[in-house]
C-alpha positions as CSV (number, residue, x, y, z in Angstrom):
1,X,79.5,114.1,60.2
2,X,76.8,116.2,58.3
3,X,75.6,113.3,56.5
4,X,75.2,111.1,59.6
5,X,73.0,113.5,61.2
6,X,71.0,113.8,58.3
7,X,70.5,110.1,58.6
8,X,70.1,110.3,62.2
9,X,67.1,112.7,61.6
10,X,65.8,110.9,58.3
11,X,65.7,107.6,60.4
12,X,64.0,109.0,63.6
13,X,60.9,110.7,61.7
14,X,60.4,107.0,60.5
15,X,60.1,105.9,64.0
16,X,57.2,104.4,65.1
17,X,54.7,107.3,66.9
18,X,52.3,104.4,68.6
19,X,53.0,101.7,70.8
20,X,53.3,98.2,68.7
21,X,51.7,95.7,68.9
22,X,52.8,91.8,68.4
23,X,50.7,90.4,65.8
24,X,51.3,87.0,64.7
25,X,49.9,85.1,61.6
26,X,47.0,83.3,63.3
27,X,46.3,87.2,64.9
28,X,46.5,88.7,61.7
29,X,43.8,86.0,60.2
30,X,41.3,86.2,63.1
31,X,41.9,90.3,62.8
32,X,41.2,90.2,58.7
33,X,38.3,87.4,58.9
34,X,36.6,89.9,61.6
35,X,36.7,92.8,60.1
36,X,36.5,91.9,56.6
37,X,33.4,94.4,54.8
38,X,32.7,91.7,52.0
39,X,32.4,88.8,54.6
40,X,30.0,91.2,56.9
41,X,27.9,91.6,53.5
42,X,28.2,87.6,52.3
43,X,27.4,86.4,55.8
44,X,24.0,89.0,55.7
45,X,23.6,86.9,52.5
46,X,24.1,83.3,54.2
47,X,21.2,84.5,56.8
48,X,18.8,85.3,54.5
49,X,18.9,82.2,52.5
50,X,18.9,80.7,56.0
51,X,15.3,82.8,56.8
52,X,14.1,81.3,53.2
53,X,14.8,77.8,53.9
54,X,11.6,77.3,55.6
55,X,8.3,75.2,54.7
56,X,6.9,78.3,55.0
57,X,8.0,79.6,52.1
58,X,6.4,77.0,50.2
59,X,3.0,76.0,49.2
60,X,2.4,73.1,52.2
61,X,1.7,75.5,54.2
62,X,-2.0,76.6,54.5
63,X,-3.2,80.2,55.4
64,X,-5.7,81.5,57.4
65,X,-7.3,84.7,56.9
66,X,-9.6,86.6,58.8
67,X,-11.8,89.4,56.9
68,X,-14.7,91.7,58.2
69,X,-17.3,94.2,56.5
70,X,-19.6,96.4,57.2
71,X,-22.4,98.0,55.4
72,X,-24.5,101.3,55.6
73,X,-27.8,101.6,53.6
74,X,-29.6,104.4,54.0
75,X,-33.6,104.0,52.8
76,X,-35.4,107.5,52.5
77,X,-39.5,107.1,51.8
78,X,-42.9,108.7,52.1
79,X,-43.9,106.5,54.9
80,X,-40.8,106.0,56.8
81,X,-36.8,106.5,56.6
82,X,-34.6,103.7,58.0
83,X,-31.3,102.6,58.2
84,X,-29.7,98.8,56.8
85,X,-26.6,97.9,59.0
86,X,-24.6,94.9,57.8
87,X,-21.5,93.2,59.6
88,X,-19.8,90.1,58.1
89,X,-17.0,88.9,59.8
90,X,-15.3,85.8,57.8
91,X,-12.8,83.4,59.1
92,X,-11.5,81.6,56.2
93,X,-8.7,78.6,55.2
94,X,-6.7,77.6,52.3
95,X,-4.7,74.8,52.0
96,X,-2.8,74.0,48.2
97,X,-2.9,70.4,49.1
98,X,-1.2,68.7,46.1
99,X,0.2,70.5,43.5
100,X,3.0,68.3,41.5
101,X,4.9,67.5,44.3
102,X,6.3,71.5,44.1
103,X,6.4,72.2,47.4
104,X,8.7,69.4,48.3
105,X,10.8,70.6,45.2
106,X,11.4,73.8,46.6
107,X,12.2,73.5,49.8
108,X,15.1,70.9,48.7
109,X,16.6,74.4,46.2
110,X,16.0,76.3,49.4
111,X,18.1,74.0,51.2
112,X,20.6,73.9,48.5
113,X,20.6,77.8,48.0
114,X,21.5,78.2,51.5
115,X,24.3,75.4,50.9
116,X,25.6,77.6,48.4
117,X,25.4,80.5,50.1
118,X,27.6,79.0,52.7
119,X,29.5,77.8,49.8
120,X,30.2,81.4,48.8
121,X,31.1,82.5,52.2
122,X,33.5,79.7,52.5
123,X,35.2,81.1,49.4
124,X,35.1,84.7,50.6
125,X,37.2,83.3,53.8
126,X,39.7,81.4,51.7
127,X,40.2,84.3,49.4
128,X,40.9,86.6,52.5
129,X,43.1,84.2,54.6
130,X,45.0,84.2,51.4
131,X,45.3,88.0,50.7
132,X,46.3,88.4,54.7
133,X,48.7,85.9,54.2
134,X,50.8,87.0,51.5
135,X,50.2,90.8,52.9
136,X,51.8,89.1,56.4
137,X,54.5,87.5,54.8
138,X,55.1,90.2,52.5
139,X,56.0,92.4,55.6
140,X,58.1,90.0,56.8
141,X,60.2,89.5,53.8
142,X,60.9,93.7,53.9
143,X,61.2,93.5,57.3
144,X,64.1,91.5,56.6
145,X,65.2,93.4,52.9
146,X,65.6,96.2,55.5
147,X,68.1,94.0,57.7
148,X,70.1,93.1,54.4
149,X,70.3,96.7,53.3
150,X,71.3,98.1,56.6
151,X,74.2,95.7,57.3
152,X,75.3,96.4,54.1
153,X,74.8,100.5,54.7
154,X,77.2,99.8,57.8
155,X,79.9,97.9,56.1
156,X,80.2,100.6,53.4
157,X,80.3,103.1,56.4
158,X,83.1,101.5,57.6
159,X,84.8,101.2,54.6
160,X,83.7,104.6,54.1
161,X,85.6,105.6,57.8
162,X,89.0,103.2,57.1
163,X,88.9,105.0,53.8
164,X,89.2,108.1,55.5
165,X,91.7,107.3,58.3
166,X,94.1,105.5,55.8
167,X,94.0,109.1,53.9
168,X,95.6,111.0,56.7
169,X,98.4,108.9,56.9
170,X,99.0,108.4,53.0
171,X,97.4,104.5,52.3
172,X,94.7,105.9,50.5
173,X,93.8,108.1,47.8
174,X,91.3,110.3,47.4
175,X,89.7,108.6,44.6
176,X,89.6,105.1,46.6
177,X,87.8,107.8,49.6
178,X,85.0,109.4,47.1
179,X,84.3,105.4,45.7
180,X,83.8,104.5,49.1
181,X,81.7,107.6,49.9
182,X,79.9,107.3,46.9
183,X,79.0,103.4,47.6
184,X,78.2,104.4,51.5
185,X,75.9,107.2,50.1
186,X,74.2,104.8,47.5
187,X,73.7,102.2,50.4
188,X,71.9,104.9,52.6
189,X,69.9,105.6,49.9
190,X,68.6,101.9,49.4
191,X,68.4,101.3,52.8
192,X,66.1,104.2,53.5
193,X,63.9,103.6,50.5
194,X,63.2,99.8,52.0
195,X,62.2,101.3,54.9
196,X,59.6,103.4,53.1
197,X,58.7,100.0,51.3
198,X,58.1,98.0,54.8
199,X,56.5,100.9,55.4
200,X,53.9,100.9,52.9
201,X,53.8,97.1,53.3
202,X,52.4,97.4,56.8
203,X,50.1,99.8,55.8
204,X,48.6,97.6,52.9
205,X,48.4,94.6,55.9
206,X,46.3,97.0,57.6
207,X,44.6,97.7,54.7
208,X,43.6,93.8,54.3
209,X,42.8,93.7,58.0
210,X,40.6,96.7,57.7
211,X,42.5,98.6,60.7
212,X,43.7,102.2,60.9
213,X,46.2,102.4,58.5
214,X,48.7,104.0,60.6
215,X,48.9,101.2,63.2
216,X,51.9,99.5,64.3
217,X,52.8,96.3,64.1
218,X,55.5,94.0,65.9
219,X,55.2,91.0,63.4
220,X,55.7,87.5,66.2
221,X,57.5,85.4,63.1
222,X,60.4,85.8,60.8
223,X,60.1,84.9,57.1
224,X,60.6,81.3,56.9
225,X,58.8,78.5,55.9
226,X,58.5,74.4,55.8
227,X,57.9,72.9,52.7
228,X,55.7,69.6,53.2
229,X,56.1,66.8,50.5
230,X,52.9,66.8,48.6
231,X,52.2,63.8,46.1
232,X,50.0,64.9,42.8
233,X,47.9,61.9,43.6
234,X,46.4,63.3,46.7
235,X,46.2,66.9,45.7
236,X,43.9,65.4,42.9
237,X,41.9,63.6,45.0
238,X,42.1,67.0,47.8
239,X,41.4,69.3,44.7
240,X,38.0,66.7,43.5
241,X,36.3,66.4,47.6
242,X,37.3,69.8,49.1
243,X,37.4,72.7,46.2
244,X,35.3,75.5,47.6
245,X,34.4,76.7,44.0
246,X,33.9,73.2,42.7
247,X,31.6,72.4,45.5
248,X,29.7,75.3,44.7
249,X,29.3,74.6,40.9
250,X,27.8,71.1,41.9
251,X,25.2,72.8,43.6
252,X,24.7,75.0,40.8
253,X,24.1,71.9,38.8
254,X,21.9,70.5,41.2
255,X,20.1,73.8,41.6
256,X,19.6,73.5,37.7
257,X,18.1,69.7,37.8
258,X,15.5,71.0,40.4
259,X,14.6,73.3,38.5
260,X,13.7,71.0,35.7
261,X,11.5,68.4,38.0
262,X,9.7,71.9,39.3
263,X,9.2,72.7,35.6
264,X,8.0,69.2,34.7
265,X,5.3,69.2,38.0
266,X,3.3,71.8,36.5
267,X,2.0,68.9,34.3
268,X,0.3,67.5,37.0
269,X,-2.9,68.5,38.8
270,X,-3.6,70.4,41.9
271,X,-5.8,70.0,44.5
272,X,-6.8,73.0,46.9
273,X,-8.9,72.8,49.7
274,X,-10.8,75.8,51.3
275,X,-12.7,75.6,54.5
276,X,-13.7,78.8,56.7
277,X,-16.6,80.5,59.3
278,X,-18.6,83.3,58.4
279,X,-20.9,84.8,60.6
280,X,-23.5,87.8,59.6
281,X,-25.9,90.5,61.6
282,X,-28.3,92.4,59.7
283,X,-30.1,95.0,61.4
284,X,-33.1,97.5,60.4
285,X,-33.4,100.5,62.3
286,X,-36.1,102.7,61.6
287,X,-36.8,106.8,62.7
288,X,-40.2,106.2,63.6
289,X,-43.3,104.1,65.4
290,X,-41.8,100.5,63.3
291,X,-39.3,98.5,65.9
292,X,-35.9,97.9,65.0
293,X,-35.2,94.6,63.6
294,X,-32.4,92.4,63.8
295,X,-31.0,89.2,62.0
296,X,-27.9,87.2,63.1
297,X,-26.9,84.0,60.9
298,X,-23.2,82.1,60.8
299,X,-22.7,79.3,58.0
300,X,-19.7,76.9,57.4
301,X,-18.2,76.2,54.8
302,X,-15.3,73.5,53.2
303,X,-14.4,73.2,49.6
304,X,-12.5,71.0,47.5
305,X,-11.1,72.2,44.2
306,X,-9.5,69.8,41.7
307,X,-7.6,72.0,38.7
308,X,-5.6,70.1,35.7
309,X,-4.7,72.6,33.3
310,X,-4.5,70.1,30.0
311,X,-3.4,72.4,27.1
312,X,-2.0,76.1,27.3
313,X,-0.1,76.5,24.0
314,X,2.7,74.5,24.6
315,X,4.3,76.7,27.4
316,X,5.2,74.0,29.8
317,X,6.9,71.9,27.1
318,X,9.2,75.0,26.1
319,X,9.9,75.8,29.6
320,X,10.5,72.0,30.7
321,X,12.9,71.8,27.6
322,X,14.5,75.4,29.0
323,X,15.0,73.6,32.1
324,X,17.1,70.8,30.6
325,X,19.5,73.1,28.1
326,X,20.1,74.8,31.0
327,X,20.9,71.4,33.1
328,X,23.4,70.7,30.2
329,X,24.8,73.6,29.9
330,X,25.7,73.3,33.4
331,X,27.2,69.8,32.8
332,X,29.5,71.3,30.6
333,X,30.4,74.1,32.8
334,X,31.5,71.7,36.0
335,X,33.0,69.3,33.5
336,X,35.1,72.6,32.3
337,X,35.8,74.3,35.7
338,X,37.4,70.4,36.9
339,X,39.2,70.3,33.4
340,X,40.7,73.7,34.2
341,X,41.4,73.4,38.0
342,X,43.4,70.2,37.6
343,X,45.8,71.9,34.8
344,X,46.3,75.1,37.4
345,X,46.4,72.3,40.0
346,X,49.3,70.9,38.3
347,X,51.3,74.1,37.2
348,X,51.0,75.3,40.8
349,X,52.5,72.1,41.7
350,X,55.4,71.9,39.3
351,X,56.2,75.7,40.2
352,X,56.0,74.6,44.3
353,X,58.8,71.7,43.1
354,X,60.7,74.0,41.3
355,X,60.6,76.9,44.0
356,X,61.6,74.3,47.0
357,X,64.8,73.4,44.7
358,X,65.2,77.1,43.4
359,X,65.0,78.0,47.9
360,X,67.8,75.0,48.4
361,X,69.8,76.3,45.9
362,X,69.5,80.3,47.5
363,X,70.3,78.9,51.0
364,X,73.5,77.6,49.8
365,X,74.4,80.5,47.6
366,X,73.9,83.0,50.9
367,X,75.6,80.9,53.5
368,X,78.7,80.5,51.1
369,X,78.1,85.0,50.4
370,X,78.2,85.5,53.7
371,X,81.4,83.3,54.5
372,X,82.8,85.1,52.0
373,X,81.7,88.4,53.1
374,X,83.0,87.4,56.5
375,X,86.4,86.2,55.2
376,X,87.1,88.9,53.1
377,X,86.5,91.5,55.9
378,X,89.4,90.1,57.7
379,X,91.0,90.3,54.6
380,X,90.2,93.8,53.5
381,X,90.8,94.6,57.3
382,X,94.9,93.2,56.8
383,X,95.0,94.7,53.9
384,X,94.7,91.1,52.0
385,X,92.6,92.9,48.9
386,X,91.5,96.3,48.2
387,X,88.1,98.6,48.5
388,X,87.0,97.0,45.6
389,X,87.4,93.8,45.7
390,X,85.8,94.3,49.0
391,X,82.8,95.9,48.2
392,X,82.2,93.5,45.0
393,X,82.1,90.4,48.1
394,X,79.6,93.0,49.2
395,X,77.0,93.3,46.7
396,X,77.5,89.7,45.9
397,X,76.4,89.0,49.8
398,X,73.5,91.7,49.2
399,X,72.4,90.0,46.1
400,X,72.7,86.4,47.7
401,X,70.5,87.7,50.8
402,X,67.8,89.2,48.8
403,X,67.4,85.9,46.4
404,X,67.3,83.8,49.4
405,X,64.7,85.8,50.8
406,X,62.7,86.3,47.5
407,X,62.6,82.1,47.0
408,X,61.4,81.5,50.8
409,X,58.7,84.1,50.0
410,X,57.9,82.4,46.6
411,X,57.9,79.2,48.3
412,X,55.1,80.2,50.4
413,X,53.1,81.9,47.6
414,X,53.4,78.3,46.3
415,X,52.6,76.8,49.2
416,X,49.5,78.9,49.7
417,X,48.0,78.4,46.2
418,X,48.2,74.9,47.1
419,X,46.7,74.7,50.1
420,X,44.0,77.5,48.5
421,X,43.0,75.2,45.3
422,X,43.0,72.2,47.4
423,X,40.4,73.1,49.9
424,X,42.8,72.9,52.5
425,X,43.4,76.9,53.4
426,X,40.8,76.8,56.5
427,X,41.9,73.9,58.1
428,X,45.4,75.0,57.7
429,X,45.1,78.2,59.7
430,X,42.1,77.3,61.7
């Protein structure tokens, strides 16, 4: 009696303190995909390259430029002491008209770099969905550990009490009642301890979701999962048109063979044009009998400059053959990064095979446990077989419960990398 009490009060401080909430998986992403402090940061990024990707930011653009002046001489003689005042307001415009065909240039990488950027946010959400959906799943799969371990806790409880009763009238002996107490004791135990593991796998969902760590949960789903039939053909194909990284390390390469066409234009001339108003009042003003005299003049101006820079030590040729190392370098980077992606593309694909037959073989395994858990209570119960055998049909049904559950979570890890390497993550759980 002591020792249900003690569970009785070591099972109500666990109780939730806050109402729950029902959170399903689709919740949990829009949650985590809200809240998440590296996507706040990347998408801060994305709008920046957004505010760069502007003609503006280039050379096509001219400028206009307003300046002014003013001048105080003072002129102190014999004969007379006056005072020069001099105002020149200038209105002035430059315009880089041709320069290589550098402006076009960079405003294509601008477009591209804001491509990327999107590219990297588009990775930052696939990595997240993925992290929230293991954390989700991950509380579901204790969620249900704590199931297994509690209706075994109250089978050994009840052997545990028939233990006890068959004592006081002599069909049991106090060895079989301390094995059974021992094994009721043990089961508490481990069910209490996955309790304190669901426990801290809610907390690390939270953590993912960037909520309170303390709130509460009433997860919508159990753990279970479909496992579509995926052909190696089409994840190929999937893996070469949709791979977020692999996107992104095109434009990389891209980025690189811009760079060599900006490098190669400053071989070519450049033609600036300058054009402006300027407008200037002179005045004399004088202390004594002389009168003040003024002067106001305004002048136009336009220019044309033409600048070709022939020779200057052989810099453009080292950058320009920079630029292409760097563009083959690249090259051999993407050619890499497909290389390796298609070799984790097919382990992940040989492991989701192998955990769909491994999750087969676990259904099987616990449906026959728990007939046999079921049959040999009516067994124990007539007195068919012992404690013993009894509580061996017991651990085998425990043992049986957890595999299953373990392969239907491995399944979806499986599942998830797939989708995850194919591209096909977002539109999944969109």
């Amino acid at each position: 009696m002591k020792n249900i009490i003690i569970l009785f009060l070591i099972t109500f401080c666990f109780a939730n303190v806050h109402a729950q909430k029902m959170l399903s998986l689709s919740d949990a992403i829009n949650i985590g995909l809200e809240n998440n402090y590296d996507l706040k940061v990347q998408k801060n990024s994305e709008k920046i390259a957004k505010i760069n990707n502007t003609w503006g930011n280039t050379s096509v653009v001219p400028t206009l430029n307003f300046n002014a002046s003013m001048l105080e001489n003072f002129n102190y003689n014999d004969k007379e002491n006056y005072r020069v005042q001099t105002i020149v307001p200038d209105l002035s415009l430059n315009w880089l008209v041709f320069n290589g065909f550098s402006a076009r240039i960079n405003k294509k990488r601008f477009e591209e770099l804001e491509q990327k950027s999107q590219g990297n946010t588009a990775i930052l959400v696939e990595n997240t969905i993925q992290d929230i959906i293991l954390a989700y799943n991950n509380c579901l799969l204790q969620k249900e550990m704590v199931f297994v371990f509690k209706k075994l806790s109250d089978l050994s409880g009840d052997r545990y009490n028939r233990a006890v009763e068959s004592k006081k009238i002599g069909a049991s002996t106090t060895y079989e009642i301390t094995t059974a107490k021992t094994s009721w004791l043990e089961d508490q135990s481990n069910y209490l301890q996955q309790k304190i593991t669901f426990t801290n796998a809610v907390r690390t969902l939270n953590f993912v979701l960037a909520v309170d760590g303390n709130e509460q949960w009433e997860l919508a789903t159990n753990l279970e999962t479909n496992a579509p039939a995926y052909k190696i053909e089409d994840l190929e194909q999937k893996l070469m048109a949709a791979n977020a990284t692999l996107k992104n390390q095109y434009l990389y390469q891209s980025l690189l063979a811009k760079e060599t066409k900006l490098t190669k234009s400053s071989y070519s001339p450049s033609i600036n044009l300058n054009a402006g108003i300027r407008n200037s009042d002179l005045g004399n003003y004088y202390t004594k009998k002389t009168p003040d005299l003024t002067q106001n003049a305004s002048d136009t101006y336009l220019g044309l400059t033409f600048s070709w820079s022939i020779f200057n030590g052989g810099t453009r040729k080292r950058s320009v053959e920079i630029a292409k190392i760097n563009q083959e370098s690249a090259q051999v980077q993407t050619s890499q990064m497909e290389h390796s992606l298609k070799n984790q593309l097919l382990q992940t694909f040989s492991k989701y095979e192998v955990q769909k037959a491994l999750l087969e073989l676990a259904n099987e395994r616990e449906s026959s446990a728990k007939l046999n858990l079921n049959l040999s209570e009516e067994k124990y119960k007539n007195g068919s077989i012992n404690s013993f055998n009894y509580r061996d049909v017991q651990i085998s049904y425990m043992n049986a419960a957890i595999n299953q559950l373990l392969a239907t979570f491995n399944l979806i890890n499986s599942n998830t990398d797939l989708l995850r390497i194919t591209g096909g993550i977002i539109s999944e759980y969109e």
